[in-house]
C-alpha positions as CSV (number, residue, x, y, z in Angstrom):
1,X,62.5,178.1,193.2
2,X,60.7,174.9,193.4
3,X,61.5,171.2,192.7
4,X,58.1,168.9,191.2
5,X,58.3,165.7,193.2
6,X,57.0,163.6,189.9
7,X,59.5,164.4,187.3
8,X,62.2,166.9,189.3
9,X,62.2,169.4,187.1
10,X,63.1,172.8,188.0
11,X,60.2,175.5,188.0
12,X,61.0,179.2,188.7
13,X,57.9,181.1,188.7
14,X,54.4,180.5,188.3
15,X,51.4,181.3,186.4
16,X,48.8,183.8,188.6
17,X,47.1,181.7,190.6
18,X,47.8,178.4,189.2
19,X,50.3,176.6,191.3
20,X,51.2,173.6,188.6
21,X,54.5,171.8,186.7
22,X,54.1,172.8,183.2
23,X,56.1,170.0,182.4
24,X,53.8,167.5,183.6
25,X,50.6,168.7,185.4
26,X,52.1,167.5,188.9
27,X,50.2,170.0,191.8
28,X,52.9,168.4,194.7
29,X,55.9,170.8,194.5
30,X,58.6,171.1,196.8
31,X,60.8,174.3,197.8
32,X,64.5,173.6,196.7
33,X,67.0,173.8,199.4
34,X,70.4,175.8,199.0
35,X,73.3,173.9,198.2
36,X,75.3,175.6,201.4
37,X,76.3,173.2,203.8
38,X,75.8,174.4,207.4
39,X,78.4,174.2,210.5
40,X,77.5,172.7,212.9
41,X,79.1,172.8,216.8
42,X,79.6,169.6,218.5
43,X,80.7,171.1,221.9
């Protein structure tokens, strides 16, 4: 899943070959990150 970094929609797959929002024409997109939060050892 991607994020667009113009207007944050959601996009879950693309057209073939055509890396675009198709909400808004944006070409920057942005992998969304997972929403588990991470241990992490301060030893």
């Amino acid at each position: 899943m991607y994020i667009c970094l113009h207007c944050g929609k959601e996009i879950k797959q693309f057209e073939e070959n055509f890396i675009r929002c198709p909400y808004c024409g944006y070409r920057v997109l942005s992998k969304a990150r997972s929403n588990i939060p991470r241990e992490v050892k301060t030893d």
